[in-house]
C-alpha positions in Angstrom: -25.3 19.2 34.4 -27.6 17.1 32.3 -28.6 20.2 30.6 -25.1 21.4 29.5 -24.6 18.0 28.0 -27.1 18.3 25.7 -26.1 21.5 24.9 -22.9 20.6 24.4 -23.9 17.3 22.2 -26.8 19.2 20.1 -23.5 21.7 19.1 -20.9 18.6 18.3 -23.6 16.7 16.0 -23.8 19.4 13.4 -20.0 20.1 13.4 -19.5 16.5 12.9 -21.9 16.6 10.1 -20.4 19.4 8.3 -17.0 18.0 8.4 -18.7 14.9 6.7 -20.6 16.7 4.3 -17.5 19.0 3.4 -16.2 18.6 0.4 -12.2 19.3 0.5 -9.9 18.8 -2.9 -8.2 15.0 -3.3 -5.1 16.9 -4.4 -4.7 18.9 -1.5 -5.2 15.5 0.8 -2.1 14.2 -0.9 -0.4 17.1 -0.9 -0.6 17.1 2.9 1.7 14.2 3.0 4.6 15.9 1.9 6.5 14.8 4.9 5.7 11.4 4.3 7.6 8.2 2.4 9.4 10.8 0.0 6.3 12.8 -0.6 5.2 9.7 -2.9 1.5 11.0 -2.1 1.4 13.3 -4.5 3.1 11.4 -7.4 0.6 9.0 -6.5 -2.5 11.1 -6.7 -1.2 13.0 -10.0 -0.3 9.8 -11.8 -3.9 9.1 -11.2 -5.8 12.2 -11.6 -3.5 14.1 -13.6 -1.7 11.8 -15.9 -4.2 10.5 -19.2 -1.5 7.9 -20.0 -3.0 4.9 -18.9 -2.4 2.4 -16.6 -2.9 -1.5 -17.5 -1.3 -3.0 -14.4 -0.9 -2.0 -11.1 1.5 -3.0 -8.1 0.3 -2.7 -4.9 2.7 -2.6 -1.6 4.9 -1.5 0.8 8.5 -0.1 0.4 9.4 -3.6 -0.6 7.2 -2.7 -3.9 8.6 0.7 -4.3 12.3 -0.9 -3.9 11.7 -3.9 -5.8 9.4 -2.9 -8.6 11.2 -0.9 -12.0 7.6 -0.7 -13.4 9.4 1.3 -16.7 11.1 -1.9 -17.3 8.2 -4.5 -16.9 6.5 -1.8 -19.2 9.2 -2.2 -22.3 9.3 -5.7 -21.8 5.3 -6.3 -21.9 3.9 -5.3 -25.3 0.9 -2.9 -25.3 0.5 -3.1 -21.4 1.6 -0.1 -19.2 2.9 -0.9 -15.2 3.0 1.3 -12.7 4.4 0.9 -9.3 2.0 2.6 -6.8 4.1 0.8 -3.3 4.0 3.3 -0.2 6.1 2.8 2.8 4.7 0.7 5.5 2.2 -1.9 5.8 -1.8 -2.0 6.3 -4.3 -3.3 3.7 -6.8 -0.7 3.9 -4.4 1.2 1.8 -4.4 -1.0 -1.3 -8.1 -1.0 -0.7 -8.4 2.6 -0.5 -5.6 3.0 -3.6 -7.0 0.3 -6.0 -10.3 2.2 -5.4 -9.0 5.3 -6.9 -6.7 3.9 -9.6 -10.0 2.4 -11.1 -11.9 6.0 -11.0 -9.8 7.1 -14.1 -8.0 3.4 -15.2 -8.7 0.6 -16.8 -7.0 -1.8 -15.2 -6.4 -5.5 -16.6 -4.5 -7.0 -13.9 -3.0 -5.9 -10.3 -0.6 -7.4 -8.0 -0.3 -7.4 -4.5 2.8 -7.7 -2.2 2.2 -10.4 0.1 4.7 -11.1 2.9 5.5 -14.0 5.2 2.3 -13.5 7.1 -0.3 -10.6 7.1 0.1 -7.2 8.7 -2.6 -7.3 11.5 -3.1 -3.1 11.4 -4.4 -0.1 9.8 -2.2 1.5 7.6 -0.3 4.8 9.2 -2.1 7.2 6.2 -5.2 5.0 5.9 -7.1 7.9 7.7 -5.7 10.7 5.7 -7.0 9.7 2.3 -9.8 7.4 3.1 -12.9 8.5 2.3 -15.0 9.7 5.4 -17.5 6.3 4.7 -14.2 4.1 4.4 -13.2 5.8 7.6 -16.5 6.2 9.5 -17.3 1.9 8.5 -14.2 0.2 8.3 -13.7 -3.4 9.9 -14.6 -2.6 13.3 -13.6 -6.2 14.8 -9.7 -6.7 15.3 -9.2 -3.6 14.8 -7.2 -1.4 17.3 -7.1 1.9 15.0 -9.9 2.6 14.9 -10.7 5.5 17.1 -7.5 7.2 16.1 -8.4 7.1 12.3 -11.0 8.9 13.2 -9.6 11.1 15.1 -6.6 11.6 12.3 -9.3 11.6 9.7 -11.0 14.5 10.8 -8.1 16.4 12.3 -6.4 16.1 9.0 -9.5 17.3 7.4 -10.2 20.5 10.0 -6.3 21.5 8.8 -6.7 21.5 5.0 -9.6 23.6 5.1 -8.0 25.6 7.8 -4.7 25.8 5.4 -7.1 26.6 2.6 -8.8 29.5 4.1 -5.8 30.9 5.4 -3.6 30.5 2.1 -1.3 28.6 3.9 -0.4 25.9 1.5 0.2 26.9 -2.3 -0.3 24.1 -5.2 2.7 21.9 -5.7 3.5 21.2 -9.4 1.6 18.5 -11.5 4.6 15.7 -10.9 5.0 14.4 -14.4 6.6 11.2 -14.1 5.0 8.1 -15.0 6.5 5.4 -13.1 6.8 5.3 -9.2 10.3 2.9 -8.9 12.7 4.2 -6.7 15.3 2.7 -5.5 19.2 2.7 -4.7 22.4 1.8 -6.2 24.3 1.1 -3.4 24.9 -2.9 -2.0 24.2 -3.8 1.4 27.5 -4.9 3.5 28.0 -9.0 3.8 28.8 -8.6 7.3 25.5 -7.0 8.1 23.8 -9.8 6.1 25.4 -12.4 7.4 24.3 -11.1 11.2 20.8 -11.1 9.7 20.7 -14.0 7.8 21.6 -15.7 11.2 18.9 -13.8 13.2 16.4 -14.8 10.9 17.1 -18.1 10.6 15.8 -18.7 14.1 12.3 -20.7 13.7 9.5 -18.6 15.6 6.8 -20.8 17.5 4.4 -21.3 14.7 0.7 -19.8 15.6 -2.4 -22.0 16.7 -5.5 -22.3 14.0 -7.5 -19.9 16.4 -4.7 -17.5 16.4 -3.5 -17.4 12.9 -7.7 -16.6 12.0 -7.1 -13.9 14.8 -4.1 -12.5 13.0 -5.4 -12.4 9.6 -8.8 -11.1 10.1 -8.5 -7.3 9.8 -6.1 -7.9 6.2 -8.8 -10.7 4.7 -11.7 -8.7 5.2 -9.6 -5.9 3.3 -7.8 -8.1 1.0 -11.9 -10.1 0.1 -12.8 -6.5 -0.7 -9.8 -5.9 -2.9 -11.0 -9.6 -4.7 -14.4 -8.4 -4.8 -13.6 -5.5 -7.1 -11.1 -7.3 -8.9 -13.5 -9.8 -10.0 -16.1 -7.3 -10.8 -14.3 -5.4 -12.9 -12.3 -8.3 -14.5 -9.1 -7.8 -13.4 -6.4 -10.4 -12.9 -5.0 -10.6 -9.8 -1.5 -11.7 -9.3 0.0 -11.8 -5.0 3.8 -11.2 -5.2 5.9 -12.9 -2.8 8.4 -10.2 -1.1 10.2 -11.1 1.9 13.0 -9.3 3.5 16.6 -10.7 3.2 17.6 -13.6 4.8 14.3 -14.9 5.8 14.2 -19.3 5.3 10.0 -19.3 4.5 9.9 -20.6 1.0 6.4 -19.3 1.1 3.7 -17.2 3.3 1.6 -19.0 5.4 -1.6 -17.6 3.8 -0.1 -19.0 0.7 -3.4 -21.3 0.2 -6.2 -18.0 0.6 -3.6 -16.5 -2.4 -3.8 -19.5 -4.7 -7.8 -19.6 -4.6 -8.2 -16.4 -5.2 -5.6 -15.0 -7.8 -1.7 -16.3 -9.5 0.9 -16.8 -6.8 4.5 -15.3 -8.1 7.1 -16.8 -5.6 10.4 -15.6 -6.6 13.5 -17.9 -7.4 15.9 -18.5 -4.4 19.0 -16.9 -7.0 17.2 -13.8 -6.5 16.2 -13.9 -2.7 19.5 -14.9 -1.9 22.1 -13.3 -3.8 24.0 -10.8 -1.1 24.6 -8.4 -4.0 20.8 -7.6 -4.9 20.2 -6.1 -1.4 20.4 -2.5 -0.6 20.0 -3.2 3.2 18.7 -6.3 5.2 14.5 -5.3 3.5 14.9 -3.7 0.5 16.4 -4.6 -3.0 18.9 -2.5 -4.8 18.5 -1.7 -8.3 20.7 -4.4 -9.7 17.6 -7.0 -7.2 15.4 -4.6 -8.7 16.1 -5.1 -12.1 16.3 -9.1 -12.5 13.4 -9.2 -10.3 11.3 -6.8 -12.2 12.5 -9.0 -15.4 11.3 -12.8 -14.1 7.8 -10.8 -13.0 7.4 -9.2 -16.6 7.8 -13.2 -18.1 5.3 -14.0 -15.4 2.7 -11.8 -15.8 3.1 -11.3 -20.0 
């Protein structure tokens, strides 16, 4: 028995090595995604990679960003400085990490804003594994977090199929995507009725967390989010953290909003904004009318 485990171990070890060592192409990670948050992956990777416009500032978030963010205005409103919206549905900081990362491999950035919410997101981001690196994957925080194991097992499984799709010719090239801003967002208004209901819901006070368990909470983003400041500062870029919460929620402000202050420009929005019933698309996101006055107070903010 002993035997056939090493047997069995001395043949996993180099497989494991080769899928380390194994180069596979960026595009065809991204590509991959296609099923995922509007197949935004791709836009993403080709307004990086393929795009030589540049990019002067960069938002960072969730669908909140996506929804929120007309990066083409802020752009024609800021002279000389180019904003691109890079959100992607869901939450998890290892993904600005992993994005901000990659922006700066082929842009100059001057300044970048993060979506912050009421309080931090305690988990790995759903794609985190998929277009990681296999050293971001392999090292990540390994204390409060519970995803690990599974990003490496998604990591890779994901990277076993591309090269299986590859070899096979299973996948063809999608088409360079050519836009160069990533707002999207809808026309449509929210019903009052529905947030009225929410607006009610949320106004319920939740027991506030002890010291020892809001540090427990916000361990896995600030180790991410001290990373993201670490490069920031490095490379001299501004960093701006971009209040966002969903409708109908009575915080005036996150409860981290101290660790944002030290370390970059808090942007709270104003209440008229937050709370106008006719800016909301549904009970999270902003329609494009919330988009667009938003988007305009942010580009006197940040000019």
């Amino acid at each position: 028995m002993k035997k056939l485990i090493k047997y069995c171990f001395l043949f996993v070890i180099p497989v494991v090595i080769i899928l380390i060592i194994l180069p596979v192409k960026k595009r065809l990670i991204y590509q991959g995604l296609k099923d995922d948050c509007f197949n935004h992956g791709i836009w993403i990777h080709d307004r990086i990679y393929e795009n030589n416009k540049p990019i002067d500032i960069a938002f960072l978030g969730s669908s909140h960003t996506i929804n929120g963010i007309n990066d083409k205005l802020i752009t024609d409103k800021i002279n000389n400085q180019t904003s691109v919206n890079f959100g992607y549905c869901r939450l998890g900081r290892n993904l600005n990490y992993v994005l901000l990362k990659e922006i700066l491999k082929k842009k100059d950035l001057k300044k970048i804003i993060i979506e912050v919410r009421e309080s931090e997101n305690r988990y790995s981001h759903p794609i985190f594994p998929y277009i990681a690196s296999t050293k971001d994957v392999i090292a990540p925080n390994l204390f409060f977090n519970r995803d690990i194991l599974s990003d490496l097992r998604t990591h890779f499984t994901y990277k076993v199929e591309i090269i299986q799709d590859k070899i096979y010719k299973q996948e063809t090239d999608f088409p360079i995507q050519e836009n160069d801003f990533g707002f999207a967002s809808n026309l449509n208004t929210a019903s009052v009725i529905l947030l009225d209901k929410i607006k009610i819901k949320r106004s319920v006070q939740k027991k506030q967390l002890t010291k020892i368990e809001q540090v427990f909470h916000d361990n896995f983003s600030r180790i991410y989010l001290n990373k993201i400041i670490k490069i920031c500062n490095k490379n001299e870029i501004k960093i701006y953290f971009l209040y966002l919460p969903s409708y109908g929620r009575n915080i005036e402000k996150p409860t981290n909003y101290k660790y944002y202050q030290k370390n970059g420009e808090l942007l709270i929005p104003p209440a008229q904004i937050l709370w106008n019933q006719n800016n909301w698309h549904d009970e999270v996101h902003l329609n494009q009318s919330g988009a667009k006055k938003l988007s305009l107070w942010i580009a006197n903010q940040i000019n």
